[in-house]
C-alpha positions as CSV (number, residue, x, y, z in Angstrom):
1,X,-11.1,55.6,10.7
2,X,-8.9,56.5,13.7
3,X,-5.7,58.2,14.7
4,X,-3.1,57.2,16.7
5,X,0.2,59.3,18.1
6,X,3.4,57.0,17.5
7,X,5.7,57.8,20.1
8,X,7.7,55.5,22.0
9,X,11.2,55.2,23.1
10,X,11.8,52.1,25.0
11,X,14.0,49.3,23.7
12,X,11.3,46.5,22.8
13,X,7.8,46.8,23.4
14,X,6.1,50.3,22.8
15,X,1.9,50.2,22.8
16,X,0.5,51.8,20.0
17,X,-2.6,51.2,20.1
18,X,-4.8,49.4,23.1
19,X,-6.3,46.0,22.2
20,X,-10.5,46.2,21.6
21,X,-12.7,43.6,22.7
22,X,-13.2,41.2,19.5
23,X,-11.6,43.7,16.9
24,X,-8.8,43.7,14.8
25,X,-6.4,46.9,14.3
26,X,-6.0,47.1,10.7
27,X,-3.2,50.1,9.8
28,X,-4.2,52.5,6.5
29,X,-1.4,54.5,7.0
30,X,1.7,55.3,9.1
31,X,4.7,57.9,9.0
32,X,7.7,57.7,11.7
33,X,10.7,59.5,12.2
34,X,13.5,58.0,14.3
35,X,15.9,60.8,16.3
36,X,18.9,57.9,16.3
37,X,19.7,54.5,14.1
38,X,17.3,52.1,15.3
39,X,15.5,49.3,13.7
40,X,11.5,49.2,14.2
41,X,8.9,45.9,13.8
42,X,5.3,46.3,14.1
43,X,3.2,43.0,15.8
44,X,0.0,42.3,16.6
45,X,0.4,41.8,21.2
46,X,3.7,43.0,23.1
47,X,5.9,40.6,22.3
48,X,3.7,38.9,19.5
49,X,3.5,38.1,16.4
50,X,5.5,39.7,13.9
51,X,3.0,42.1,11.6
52,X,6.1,43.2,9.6
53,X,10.0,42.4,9.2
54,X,12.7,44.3,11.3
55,X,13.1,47.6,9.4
56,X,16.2,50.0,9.7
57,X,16.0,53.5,10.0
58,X,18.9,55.0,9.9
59,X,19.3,58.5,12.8
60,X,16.6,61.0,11.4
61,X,15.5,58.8,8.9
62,X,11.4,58.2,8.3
63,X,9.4,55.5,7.4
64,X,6.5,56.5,5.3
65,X,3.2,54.3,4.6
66,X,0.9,55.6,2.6
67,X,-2.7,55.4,2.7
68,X,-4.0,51.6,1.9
69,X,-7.5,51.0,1.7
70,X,-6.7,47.6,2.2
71,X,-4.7,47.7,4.8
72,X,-1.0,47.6,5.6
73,X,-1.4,45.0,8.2
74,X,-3.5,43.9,11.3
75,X,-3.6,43.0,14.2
76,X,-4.8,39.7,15.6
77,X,-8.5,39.9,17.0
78,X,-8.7,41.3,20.5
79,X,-5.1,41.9,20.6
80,X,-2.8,45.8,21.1
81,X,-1.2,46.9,18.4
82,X,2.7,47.1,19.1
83,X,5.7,48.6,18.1
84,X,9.0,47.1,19.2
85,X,12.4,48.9,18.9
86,X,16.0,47.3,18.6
87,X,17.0,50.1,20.5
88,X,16.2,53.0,23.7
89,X,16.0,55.8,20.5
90,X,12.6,58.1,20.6
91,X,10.6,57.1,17.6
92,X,7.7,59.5,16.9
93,X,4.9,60.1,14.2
94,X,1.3,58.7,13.7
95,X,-1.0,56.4,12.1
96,X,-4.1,55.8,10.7
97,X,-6.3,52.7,11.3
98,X,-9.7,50.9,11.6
99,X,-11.2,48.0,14.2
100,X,-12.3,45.2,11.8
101,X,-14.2,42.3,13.2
């Protein structure tokens, strides 16, 4: 398992976690805390495929995942793992995950 910082606070595409050569990103668990209303979707490339729906958190709201042995969701093989905001509001927090082949 690995550890990732969440913190991005550009509207759209945010770079969680760097692509790997031939491995998927497969997230165990994630918490976020947004300082202003924003909505947040997760997806496997910048600008990719959508890993989750748009999700609303409302100013100093959180969005809590808890540990999944299974997984939450992953990423596509070889590809970043992104975090895309509807909006220019810092989102901050971390994340657990694995590469998978």
């Amino acid at each position: 398992m690995k550890r990732a910082i969440i913190s991005g606070a550009t509207s759209g595409d945010n770079t969680l976690v760097t692509a790997v050569t031939g491995k998927k990103i497969r997230v165990l668990s994630l918490f976020l805390v947004a300082a202003g209303a924003v909505t947040v979707r997760f997806e496997s490339a910048a600008g990719g495929t959508a890993l989750t729906g748009v999700m609303s958190v409302p100013a100093n709201g959180s969005l809590v995942l808890p540990f999944n042995e299974a997984g939450w969701f992953e990423t596509a093989a070889a590809a970043l793992l992104n975090m895309e905001l509807g909006g220019a509001v810092q989102v901050s927090g971390a994340l657990v995950y694995q590469e998978v082949s």
